[in-house]
N, C-alpha and C positions, 0 to 999 in steps of 0.2 A: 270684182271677184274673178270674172274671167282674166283679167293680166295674170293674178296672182296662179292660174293654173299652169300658164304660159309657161310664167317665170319655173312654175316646180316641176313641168314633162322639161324644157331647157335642162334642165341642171341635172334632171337624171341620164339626158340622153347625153351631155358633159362626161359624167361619170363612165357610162358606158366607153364612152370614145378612148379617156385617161386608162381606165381599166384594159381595155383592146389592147392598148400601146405599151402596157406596164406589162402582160401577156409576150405579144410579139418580141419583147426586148430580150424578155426572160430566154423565150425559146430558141433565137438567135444565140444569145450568148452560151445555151446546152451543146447547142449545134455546134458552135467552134470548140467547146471543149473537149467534146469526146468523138468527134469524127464517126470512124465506125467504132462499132461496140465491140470488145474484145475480151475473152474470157477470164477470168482472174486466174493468177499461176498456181497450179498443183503443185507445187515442191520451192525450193531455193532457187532462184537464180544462179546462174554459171559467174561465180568473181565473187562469190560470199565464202567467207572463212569459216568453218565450221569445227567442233570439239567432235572426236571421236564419241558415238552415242554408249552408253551404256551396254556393257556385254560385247564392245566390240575392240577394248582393250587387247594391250600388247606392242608388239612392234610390227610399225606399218609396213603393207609389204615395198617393194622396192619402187613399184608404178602408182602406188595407191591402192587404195577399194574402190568395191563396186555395191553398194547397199543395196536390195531389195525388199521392199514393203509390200507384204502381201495379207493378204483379209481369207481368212478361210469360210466366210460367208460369202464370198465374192466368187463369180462364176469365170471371170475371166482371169481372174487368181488362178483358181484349181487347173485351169485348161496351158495357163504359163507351167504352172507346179507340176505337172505329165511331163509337157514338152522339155522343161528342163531337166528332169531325171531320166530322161530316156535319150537325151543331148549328149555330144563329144566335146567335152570342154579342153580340148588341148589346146584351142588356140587361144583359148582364155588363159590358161596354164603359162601357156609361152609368151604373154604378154607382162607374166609377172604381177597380173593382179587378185586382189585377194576377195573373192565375192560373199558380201557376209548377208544372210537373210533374216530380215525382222518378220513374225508372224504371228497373230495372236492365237494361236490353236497349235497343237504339235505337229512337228511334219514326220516326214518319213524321211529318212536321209537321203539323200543327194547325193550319189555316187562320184565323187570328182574331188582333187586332192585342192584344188585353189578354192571349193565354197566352205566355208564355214556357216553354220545354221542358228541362229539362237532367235530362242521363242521370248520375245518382248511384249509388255504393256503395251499396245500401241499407241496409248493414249499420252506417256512421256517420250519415248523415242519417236512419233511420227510428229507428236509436237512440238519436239525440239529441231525438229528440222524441219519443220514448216510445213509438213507434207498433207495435204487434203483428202487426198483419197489413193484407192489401191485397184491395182498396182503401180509401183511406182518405184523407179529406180533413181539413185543418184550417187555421179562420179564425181571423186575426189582425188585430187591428185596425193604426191608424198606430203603435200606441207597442208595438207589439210581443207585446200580451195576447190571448190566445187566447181567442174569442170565441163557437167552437161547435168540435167535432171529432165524426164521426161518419162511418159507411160511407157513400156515395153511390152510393146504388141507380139513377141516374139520372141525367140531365143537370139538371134540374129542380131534383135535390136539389144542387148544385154552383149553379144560376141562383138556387135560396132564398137558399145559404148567403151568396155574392157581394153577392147584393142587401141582404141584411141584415145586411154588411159598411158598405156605401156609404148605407144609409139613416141621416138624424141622430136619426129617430126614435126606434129601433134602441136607442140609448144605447150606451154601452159598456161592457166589464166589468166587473166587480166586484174592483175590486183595492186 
């Protein structure tokens, strides 16, 4: 009777050990996959082809657009939404590009001859372009290829992006 105990603490502490090692293999193999951890992207990647979203028909301007997606529940929305109506958009202007803003609540216009404003579902247009959360901008060249996408912490970051829609230097995507 006592072998027969032997034999069954054995076979659990077996299992134990199998288990350990079917553990360790797993967490190895985590480890090489994802290195560090890294955010998931808020918007398109730069070198994705994209269709003109709804409402922002017409003919492209000469550099491309510049979309903005903005949430009127969004605090850091409202705080870009100030600083862009109270902004000098000439150099946005003289870059030739055409800034067109998505938002789901109405705005107030935007003094400046290159934005264009339309109040969108955000629910088809930010999903059609992939877009996560707000705010959120994304540049697109003439042919439609998305050129930069990222949060715009500022007017600045909207006056980079435009400019370096409209510069030849600039190059364009990679597609």
């Amino acid at each position: 009777m006592a072998a027969g105990w032997v034999v069954l603490i054995a076979a659990l502490w077996a299992s134990v050990l199998a288990l350990a090692a079917v553990v360790l293999a797993l967490a190895r193999r985590v480890s090489a996959l994802g290195g560090e951890a890294t955010a998931p992207a808020l918007g398109p990647p730069p070198g994705t082809l994209l269709d003109a979203p709804e409402g922002a028909t017409g003919d492209r301007a000469p550099a491309g657009r510049l979309y903005l997606f903005l949430s009127g529940g969004c605090q850091p929305c409202r705080a870009l939404l100030d600083e862009l109506r109270a902004a000098d958009w000439s150099e946005v202007a003289d870059a030739g590009v055409e800034v067109v803003v998505f938002a789901d609540v109405e705005l107030d216009p935007i003094a400046a001859g290159s934005v264009r404003q339309v109040v969108s579902d955000p629910g088809t247009t930010r999903t059609r372009f992939g877009v996560r959360a707000t705010p959120y901008a994304v540049a697109l060249d003439e042919g439609g290829w998305v050129r930069a996408s990222r949060v715009p912490t500022s007017f600045a970051t909207v006056v980079e992006m435009a400019v370096g829609l409209g510069s030849p230097a600039a190059g364009r995507a990679q597609h």
